[in-house]
N, C-alpha and C positions, 0 to 999 in steps of 0.2 A: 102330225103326231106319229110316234113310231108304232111301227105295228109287229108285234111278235109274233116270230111262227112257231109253231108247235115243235114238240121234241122230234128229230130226224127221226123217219122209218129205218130202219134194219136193212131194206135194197139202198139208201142214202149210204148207212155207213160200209156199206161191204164193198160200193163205190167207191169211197174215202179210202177204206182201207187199201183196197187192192190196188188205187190209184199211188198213195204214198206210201204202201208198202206198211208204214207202222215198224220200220224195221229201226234197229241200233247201228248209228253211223257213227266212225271215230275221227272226230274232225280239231285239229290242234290239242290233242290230247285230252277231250273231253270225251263223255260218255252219251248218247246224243238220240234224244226221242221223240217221234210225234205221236200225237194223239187229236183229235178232230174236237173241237168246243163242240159245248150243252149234250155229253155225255153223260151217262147216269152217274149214282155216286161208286167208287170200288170201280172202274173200269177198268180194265186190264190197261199198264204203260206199257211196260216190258219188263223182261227177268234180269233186277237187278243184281239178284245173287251169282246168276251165270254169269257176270258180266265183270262181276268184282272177283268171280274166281272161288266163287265160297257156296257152300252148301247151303241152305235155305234152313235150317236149322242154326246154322252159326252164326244169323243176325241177331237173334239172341242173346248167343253167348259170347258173340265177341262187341256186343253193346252197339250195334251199328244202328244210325238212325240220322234224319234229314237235317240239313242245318241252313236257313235259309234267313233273311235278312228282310225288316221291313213292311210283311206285310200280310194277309193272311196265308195259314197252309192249304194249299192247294191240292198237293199230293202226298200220298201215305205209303207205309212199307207194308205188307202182308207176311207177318213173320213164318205162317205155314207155307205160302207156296213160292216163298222167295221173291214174289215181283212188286214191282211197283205200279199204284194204282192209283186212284185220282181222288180226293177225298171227298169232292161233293161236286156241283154244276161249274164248270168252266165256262164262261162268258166272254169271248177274244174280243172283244168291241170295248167290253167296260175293261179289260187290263190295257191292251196296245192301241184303241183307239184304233184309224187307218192305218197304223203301220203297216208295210208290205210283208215284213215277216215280225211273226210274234214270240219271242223268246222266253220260256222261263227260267231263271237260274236259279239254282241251288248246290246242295253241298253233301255228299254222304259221307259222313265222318266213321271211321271205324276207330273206335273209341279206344279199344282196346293197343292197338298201334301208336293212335295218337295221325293217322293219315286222312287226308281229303281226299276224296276225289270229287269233280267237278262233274257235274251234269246237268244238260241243258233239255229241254222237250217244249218242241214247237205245236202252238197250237193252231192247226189247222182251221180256215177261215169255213163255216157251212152258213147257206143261203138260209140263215134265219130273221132278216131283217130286208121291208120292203122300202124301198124310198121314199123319203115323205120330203113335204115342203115343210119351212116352219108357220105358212099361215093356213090357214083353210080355204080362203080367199081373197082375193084381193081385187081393188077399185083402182080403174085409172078414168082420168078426165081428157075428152082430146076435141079439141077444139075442131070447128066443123072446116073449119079453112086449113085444115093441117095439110102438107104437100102429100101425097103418094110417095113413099121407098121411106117415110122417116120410121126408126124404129124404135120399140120401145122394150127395153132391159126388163124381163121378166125374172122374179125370183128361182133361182135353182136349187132343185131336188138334194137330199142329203140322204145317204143310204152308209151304216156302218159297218157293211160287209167293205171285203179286199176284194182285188181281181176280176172274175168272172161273175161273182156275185154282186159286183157293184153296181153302180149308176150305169145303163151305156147309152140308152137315148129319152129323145122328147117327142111325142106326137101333141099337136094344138088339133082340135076338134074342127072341123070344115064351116069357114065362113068366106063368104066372098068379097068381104073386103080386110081379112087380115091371113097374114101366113104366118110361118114357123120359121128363121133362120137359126142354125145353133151354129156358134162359133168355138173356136178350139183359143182356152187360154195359153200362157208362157208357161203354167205349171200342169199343161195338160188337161186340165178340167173343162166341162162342155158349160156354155153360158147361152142358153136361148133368148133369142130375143124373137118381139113380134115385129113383122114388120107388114103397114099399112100400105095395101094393094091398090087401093082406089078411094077417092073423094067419099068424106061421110058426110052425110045428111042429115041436122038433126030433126029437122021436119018430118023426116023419112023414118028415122028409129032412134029414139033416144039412148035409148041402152042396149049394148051386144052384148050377150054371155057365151061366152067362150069357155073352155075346157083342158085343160093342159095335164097330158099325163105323162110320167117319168118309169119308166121301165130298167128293172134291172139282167143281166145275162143268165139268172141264176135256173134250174132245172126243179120246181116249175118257175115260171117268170111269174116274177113279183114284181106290183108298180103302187104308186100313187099320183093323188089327181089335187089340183090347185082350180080353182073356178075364178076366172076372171070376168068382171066385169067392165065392161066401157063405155063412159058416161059421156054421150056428144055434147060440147058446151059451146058458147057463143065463141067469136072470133078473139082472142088472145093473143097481142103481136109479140110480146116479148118475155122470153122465159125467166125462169134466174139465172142466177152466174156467182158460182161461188170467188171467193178472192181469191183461193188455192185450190189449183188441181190436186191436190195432197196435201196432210198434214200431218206433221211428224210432229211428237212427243214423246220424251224419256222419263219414266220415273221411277224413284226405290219403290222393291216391293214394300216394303212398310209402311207406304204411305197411310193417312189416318183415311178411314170412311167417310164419303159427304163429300171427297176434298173435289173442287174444281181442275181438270186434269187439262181442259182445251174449251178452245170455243171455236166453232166454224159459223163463218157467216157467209149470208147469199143475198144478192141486192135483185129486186125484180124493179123496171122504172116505170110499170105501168099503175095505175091510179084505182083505187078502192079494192076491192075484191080480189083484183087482178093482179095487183103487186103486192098482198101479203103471202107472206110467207111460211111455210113449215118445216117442220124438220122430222127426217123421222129414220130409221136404219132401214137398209134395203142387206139384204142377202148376207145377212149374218148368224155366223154358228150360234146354236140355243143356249153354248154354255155362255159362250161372250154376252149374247144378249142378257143373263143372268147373272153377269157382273157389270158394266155400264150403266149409265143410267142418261138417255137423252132428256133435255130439254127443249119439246116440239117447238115452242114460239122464238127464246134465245140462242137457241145450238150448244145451251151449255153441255157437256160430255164429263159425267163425275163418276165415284166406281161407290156402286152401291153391297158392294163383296169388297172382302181381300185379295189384294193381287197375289200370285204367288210364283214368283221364279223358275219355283224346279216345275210346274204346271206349264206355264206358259210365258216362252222370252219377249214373242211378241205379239201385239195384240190387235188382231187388223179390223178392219170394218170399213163399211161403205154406207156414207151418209144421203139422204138425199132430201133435195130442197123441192118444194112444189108451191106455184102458187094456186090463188083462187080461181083460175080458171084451169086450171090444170095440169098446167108448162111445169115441166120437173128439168133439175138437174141434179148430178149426183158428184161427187169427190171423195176421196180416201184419206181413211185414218189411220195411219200407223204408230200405235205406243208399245214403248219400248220400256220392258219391266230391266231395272238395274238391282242384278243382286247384293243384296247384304249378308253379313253373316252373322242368321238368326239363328242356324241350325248349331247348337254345339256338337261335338263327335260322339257317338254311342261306343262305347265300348263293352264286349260279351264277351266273361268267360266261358267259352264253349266248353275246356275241358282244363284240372288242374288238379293237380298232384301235392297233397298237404305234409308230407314226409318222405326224408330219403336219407339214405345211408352219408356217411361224410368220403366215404369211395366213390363217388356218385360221378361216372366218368365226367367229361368236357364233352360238351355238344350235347349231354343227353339232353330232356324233353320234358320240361318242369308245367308247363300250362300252353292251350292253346287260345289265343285268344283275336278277335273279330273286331276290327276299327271301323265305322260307318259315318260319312259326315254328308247328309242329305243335301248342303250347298254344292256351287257348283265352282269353275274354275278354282283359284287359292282358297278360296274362302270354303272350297270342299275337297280341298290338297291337306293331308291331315302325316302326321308322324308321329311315332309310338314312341317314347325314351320310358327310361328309368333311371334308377338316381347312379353316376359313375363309380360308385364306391364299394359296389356291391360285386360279387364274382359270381356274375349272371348278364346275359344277352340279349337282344333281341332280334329274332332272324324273319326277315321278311319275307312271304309268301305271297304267292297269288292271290288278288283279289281281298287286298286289305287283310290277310292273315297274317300273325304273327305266331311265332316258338319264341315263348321263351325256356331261354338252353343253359344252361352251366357251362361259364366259358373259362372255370380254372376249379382245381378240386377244392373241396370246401376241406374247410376246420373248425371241427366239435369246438378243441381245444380254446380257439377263439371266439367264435360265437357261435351259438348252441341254438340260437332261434333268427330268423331274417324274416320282416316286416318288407314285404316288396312291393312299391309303388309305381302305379303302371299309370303313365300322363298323355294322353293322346290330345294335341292340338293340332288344331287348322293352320293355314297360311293365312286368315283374314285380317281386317283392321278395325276397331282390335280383335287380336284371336280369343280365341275361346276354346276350353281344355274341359278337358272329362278325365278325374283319377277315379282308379280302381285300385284296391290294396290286395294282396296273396300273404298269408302269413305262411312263411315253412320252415319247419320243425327237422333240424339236423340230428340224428344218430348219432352216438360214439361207436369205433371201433378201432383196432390198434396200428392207428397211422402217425404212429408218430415215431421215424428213428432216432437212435441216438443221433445225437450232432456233438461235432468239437465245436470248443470256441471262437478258431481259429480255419482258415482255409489253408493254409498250410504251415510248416514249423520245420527249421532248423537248428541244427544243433551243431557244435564244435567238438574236438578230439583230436591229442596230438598225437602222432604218430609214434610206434614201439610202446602200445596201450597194452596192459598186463590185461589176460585172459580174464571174463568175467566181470571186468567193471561197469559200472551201470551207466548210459551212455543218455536215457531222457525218459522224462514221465509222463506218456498222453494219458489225455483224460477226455471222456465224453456225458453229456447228460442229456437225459433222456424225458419227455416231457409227460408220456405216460404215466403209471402210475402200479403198485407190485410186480409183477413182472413182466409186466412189461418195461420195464423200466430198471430190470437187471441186466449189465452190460457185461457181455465178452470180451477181452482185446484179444485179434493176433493179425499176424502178416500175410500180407497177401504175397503167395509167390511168384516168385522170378527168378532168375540166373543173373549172375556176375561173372565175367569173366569166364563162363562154363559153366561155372560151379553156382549150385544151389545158394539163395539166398537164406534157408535156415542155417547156413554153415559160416557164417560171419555173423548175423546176429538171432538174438532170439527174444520174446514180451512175455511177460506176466499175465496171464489171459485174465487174473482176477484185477489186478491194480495199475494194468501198462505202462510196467515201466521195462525199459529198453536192455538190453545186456550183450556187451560184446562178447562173442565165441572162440577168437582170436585178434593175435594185434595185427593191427594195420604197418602197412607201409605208404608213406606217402608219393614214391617213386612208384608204386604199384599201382595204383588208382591213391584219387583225390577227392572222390566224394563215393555216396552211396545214395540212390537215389529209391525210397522204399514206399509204399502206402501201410498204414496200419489201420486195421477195420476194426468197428466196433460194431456188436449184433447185440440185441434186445432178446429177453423170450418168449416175445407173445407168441400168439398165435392167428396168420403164418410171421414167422418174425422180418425183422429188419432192421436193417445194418445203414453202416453208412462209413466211410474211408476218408484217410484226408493224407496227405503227403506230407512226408517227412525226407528233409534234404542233410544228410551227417555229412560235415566236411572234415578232411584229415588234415590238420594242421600239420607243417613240415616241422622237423629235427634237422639242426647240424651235423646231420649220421653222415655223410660223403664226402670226403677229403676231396680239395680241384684234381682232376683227370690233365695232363698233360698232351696235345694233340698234337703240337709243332712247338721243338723238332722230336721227332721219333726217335729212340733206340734204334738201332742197325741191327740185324737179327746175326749179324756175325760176329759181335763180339768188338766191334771198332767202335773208335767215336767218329760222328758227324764233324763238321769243320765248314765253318763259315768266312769267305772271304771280304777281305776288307783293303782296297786301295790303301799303295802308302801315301796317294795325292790325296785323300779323303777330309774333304773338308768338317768342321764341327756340325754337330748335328746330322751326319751323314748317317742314313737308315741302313744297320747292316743286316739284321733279321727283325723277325718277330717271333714272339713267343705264343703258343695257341693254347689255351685251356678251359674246361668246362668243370662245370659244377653241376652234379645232378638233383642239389637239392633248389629252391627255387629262393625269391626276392632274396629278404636280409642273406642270406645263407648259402647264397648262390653269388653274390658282391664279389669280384676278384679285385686283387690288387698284385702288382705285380714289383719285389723289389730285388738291388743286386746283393745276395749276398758274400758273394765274393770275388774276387777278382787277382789275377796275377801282378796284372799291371791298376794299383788305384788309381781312378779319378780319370782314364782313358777312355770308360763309356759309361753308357748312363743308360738308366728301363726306366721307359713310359711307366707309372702308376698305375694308370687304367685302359692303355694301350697296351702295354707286353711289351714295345717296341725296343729295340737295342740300338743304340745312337750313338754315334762317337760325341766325346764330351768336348774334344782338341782336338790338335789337328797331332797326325803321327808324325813323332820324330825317329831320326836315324838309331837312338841308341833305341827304340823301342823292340821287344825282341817280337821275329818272326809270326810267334806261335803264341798266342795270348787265351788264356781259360776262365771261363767265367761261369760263376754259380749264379742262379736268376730262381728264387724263392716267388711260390704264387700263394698268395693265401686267403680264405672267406673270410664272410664278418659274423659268420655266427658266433655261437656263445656256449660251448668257447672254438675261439677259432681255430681251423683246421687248414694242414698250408701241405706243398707238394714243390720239390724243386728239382731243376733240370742242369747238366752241365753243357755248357757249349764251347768249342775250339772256335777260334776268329785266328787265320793265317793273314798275315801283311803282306799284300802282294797286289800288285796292280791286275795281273790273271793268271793264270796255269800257264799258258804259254812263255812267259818270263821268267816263273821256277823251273820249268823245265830249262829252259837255256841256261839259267844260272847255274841248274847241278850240271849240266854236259860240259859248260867252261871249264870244272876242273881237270878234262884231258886235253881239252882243244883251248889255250886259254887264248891264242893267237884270235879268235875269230871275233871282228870288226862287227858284227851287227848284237853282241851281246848288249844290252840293258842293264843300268843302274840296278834295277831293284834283283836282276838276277844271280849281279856280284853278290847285291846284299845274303839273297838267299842262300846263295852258294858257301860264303862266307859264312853264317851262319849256321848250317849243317856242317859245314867241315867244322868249326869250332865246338859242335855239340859231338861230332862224331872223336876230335882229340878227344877232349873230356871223356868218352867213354872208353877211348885207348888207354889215357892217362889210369884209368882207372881198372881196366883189364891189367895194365904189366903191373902194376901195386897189387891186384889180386894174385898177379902169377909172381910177384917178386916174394908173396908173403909165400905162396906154394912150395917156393924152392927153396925161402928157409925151413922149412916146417919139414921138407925132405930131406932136409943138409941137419938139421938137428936129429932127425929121427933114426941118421946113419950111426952120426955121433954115435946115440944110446945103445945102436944094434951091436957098434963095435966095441962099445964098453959095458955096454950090458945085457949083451948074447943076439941082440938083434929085434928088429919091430916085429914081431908075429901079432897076427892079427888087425896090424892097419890098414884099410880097406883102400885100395889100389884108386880108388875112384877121388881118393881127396888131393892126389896131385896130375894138374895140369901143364900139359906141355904145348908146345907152338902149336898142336894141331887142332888143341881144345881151343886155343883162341880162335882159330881158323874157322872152327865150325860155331861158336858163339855166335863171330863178328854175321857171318851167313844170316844169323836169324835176322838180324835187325834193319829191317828194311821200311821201306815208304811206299804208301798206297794214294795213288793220287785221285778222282774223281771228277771228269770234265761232261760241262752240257755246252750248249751251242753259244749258251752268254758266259764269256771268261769270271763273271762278277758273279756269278751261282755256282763255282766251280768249290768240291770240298777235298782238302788234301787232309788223308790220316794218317797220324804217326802212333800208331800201336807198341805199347811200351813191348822196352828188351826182353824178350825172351830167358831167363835164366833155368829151363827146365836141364839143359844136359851139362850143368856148372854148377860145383860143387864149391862150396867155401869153406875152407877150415878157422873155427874161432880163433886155433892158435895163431892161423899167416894174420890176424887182423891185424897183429902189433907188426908187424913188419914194413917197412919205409926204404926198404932195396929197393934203389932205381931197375928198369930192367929197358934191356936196350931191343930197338923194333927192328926185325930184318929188310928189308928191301920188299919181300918176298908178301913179308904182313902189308905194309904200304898198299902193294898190286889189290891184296885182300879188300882192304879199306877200299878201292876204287871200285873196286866188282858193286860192293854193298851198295854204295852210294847211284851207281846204274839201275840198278831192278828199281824199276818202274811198271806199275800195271795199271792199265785204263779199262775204265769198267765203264 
């Protein structure tokens, strides 16, 4: 029987105490206390309040208080002195049973945060429990012929202290022919047995009483006493013998009561008395004994309780056969409880919050709430959801805690109340769920900005836009309601180009609609790239922007730009050569231009419009290229000019043209020969094309002789009549001396007119200019125009002619 001892003395606890201190350890971030079992009620634990950081007053007010799981309260808060203290007799035997260390968990929630903190307090094991056996006494039978050294398995002592207050030994009371061995199990435990010294007698003594007592280590020692008896019986050769040294069985806890769970059986082959047999438990825990149920005669093994998993996995014992003479033998039972899942998941709301604003950040802290599923493995693997369509979380904590959190901002606007269903199931088969509902009630306040319809919006505009015209109309609506739901429009700023973006456009802050400040250019910038913001008037307000993209549509404003060939900055033309072997299709230039307005409008085409020689060259369309169309003939003249019109396709279209000179000449070096042959004509290496050239300049150079003496033949009439009149009628006074030319005026005319050649390292890129005549220091009178007098050329003008035709300059 168990025997209790009295409440510790005060020298017990101040042992305990000074021994483990009693102190607060911080171990994996728990908060961590002992206190010694069958303490009074209110025993000091330790100063919770110091420990959380808080005044002993503020457990109070900031609603702190234990939150523990399962089973009864153990320990309480002292809201005056801040600590923690035990709320009635701690028993460490009836919570952990032998465990080596006894833990208690729980949870101090500060309510007001919404935080746990975890705290554990061990209860220290005191010498209040002395060993006892589970019988009082016990009978054995031993045959008078039994050998010396057999021994016999005596029942072992059970003490529900830990450690030094446990079991440590066995003394057997002094007889001379039985002793004490205690043997050491594989789980450590001391198993006495007796063993027989010498021959018994039953003639001599029927029955020995013996004494077995069990001693614990505890300060004072406590023990208990077993009385054995031993019954000498006649000679008995053969014991039992079970069929298994062991027997294993597994069963669900659920099994029904009554049920048949094993049977062990034991064969003796000795005859009447001698060979029957019984059965009965040897050295079994009292609780096991109070669930099983032997069957002495059969062996049947049935559970006269319910099994229970989370109690006990497995369930041992040790059966033992004896016959009528007193031969025992014994074998082990091992059953094995298989859990199901009986247990569904408890769910506690510890703490929860019934209203909140529709601002109500992400992540805040809407209930806290406690999952517990009393099965073990899957079947006590448990997980918290809610339904996914809700803008709420679940964030999992330590020790089967949950937060549920707001994981997106709510909206009045859309729903004004959420119904939230909280489902906690196991892993088992099948599982098993526990709903809990929250109902929370959302606030309105002014969260709601305008919005456009649109994410962003563009608009079009063509270029050389008259000031002021209205360019596009945002619109935003607001889902509030009186003013909240009165919108502002205007622009958000930025620069273009330097310049302020309110100095190109500006909105209508009551109606937003858009208004240009000035016109655009499309060559200028091409688009404008703005945001326009709309703002509510609540209070605080709120706005919201969206992008607006204005493109400038181009104009035909730009005439093509001409890039090749360039004007000469002196006043000459360019001149393009062209082989007289030039075959059709031969590339003699190209023509370069641009258009700085863009697609349709920027389209060039390029055509001839005019020409010296028709039908001799030909311009690419959409190349510019200048081509010979044929191939050059002799009577083709030297010096060929060509007008090349470029024009766009806008509307209406706009065109630019350019003049270019084409000399016929195979290169500059062969004009040049050709004009030196006119003094040296004797010289053997001159070239075809030089004559030609040569020939040609002197024919254009006649012509412009022919045309100087007709100028100076008209002069000398117009002097020869002017005499006439002086001497018929008193003389010319006031004819201005500058209207008649003599040999030296021709002299210094013929001087102006000269040729300017232009050579690069390819004879075929060479440009020869012929700068028109000169007439600045040559006067012509309208009256010589009628005049048709030959006039004859000195020698002297000839030399002149040849001078002109030499000046040559290379650049």
């Amino acid at each position: 029987m168990v025997i209790r001892g009295k409440q510790p003395s005060c020298s017990e606890l101040f042992l305990l105490c000074l021994f483990l201190g009693l102190s607060l350890e911080a171990w994996a971030g728990k908060i961590r206390y002992m206190v010694p079992e069958e303490t009074d009620k209110a025993f000091f634990v330790g100063n919770i309040a110091e420990d959380l950081g808080l005044q002993p007053q503020e457990l109070t007010e900031r609603r702190v208080r234990i939150i523990s799981r399962g089973r009864t309260q153990l320990f309480a808060l002292n809201p005056r002195s801040g600590s923690l203290v035990t709320a009635g007799r701690i028993d460490r035997e009836e919570l952990c049973a032998q465990s080596v260390q006894c833990l208690v968990s729980f949870n101090i929630l500060v309510e007001d945060k919404m935080k746990l903190f975890p705290v554990e307090v061990e209860i220290i094991d005191i010498n209040d429990n002395a060993p006892q056996f589970q019988l009082d006494e016990v009978e054995f039978k031993m045959n008078e012929i039994t050998t010396p050294g057999t021994r016999i398995p005596l029942p072992f002592g059970q003490d529900p202290d830990v450690g030094v207050n446990s079991l440590q030994s066995y003394q057997l009371s002094s007889n001379p022919h039985f002793s004490l061995d205690v043997q050491k199990g594989a789980d450590g435990s001391q198993q006495p047995e007796m063993v027989l010294q010498s021959p018994l007698d039953r003639e001599e003594e029927v029955v020995h009483h013996l004494l077995l007592t069990a001693s614990d280590g505890g300060n004072p020692v406590r023990s208990g006493t077993l009385h054995i008896h031993v019954q000498v019986v006649d000679a008995n050769d053969n014991p039992p013998a079970f069929t298994q040294a062991q027997y294993h069985m597994s069963v669900p806890e659920n099994v029904p009561l009554g049920t048949q769970l094993l049977m062990v059986k034991a064969t003796d082959p000795d005859e009447g008395a001698n060979g029957e047999v019984t059965y009965s438990f040897h050295n079994i825990d009292h609780k096991i004994a109070q669930i099983f149920q032997l069957n002495s005669y059969t062996g049947e093994i049935s559970n006269k309780e319910a099994l229970d998993f989370e109690e006990y996995k497995i369930y041992s014992m040790e059966i033992q056969a004896q016959d009528g003479a007193g031969l025992m033998a014994r074998a082990k039972v091992l059953v094995k409880v298989l859990d199901i899942n009986d247990n569904a998941p408890e769910v506690t709301m510890t703490s929860v919050t019934t209203s909140v604003p529709e601002d109500f950040p992400p992540g805040a802290i809407i209930a806290l709430i406690s999952v517990h599923d009393q099965d073990s493995g899957d079947n006590g693997d448990t997980t918290c959801s809610i339904p996914g369509n809700l803008p709420f979380k679940l964030e999992k904590l330590d020790d089967n805690y949950y937060h549920l959190v707001t994981e997106r901002t709510l909206d009045r606007e859309i729903t004004s109340r959420y119904n939230i269903t909280v489902t906690a199931t196991d892993q088992g088969t099948p599982a098993l769920s526990t709903e809990t509902h929250i109902s929370l009630q959302v606030t309105d306040i002014n969260d709601n900005p305008p919005v456009f319809p649109q994410d962003s919006y563009s608009t079009f505009i063509l270029e050389n836009n008259p000031r002021g015209a209205s360019l596009f109309s945002a619109t935003a609506h607001d889902a509030d309601s009186n003013e909240n739901a009165l919108v502002t429009y205007s622009l958000v700023e930025d620069t273009i180009q330097g310049a302020p973006l309110s100095s190109y456009v500006s909105i209508n802050s009551d109606t937003g609609v858009l208004y240009a400040l000035r016109s655009f250019d499309y060559e200028q910038f091409r688009d404008l790239q703005l945001r326009v913001m709309a703002c509510d008037s609540g209070d605080p307000p709120l706005s919201s922007n969206v992008s607006l993209s204005l493109f400038v549509l181009d104009q035909n404003d730009n005439a093509p730009e001409i890039l090749y060939p360039a004007l000469p900055t002196d006043g000459s033309t360019g001149v393009e050569l062209a082989p007289r072997s030039a075959e059709p299709g031969y590339l003699v230039t190209k023509v370069v231009a641009v258009d700085r307005d863009s697609g349709q409008n920027a389209w060039l085409s390029y055509r001839l419009l005019k020409a010296s020689e028709p039908g001799l060259f030909a311009v690419g369309l959409h190349t510019g290229e200048v081509r010979t169309a044929r191939a050059l003939l002799d009577r083709d003249a030297l010096k060929q000019s060509l007008v090349v019109a470029v024009q766009d396709h806008g509307q209406p279209p706009l065109s630019a043209t350019v003049t270019l000179t084409v000399a016929v000449a195979d290169n500059i070096p062969d004009v040049l020969a050709d004009l030196g042959s006119i003094r040296t004509p004797a010289d053997p290496g001159d070239s075809d094309l030089t004559l030609y050239l040569v020939v040609a300049v002197a024919a254009v150079s006649c012509v412009f002789l022919a045309f100087v003496i007709v100028l100076l033949a008209l002069r000398l009439r117009r002097w020869h009549a002017s005499r006439l009149l002086q001497a018929s009628g008193g003389g010319l006074v006031g004819v201005p001396a500058s209207h008649f030319v003599g040999v030296d005026g021709v002299r210094a005319f013929l001087q102006t007119y000269s040729h300017e050649v232009s050579l690069t390292a390819d004879s075929r890129e060479s440009h020869v200019i012929f700068p028109q005549p000169n007439y600045a220091d040559t006067l012509i009178s309208q009256e010589s125009c009628g005049k048709s007098e030959p006039l004859l050329v000195t020698q002297d003008l000839l030399e002149d002619r040849k001078e002109t035709f030499s000046q040559v300059n290379f650049l």
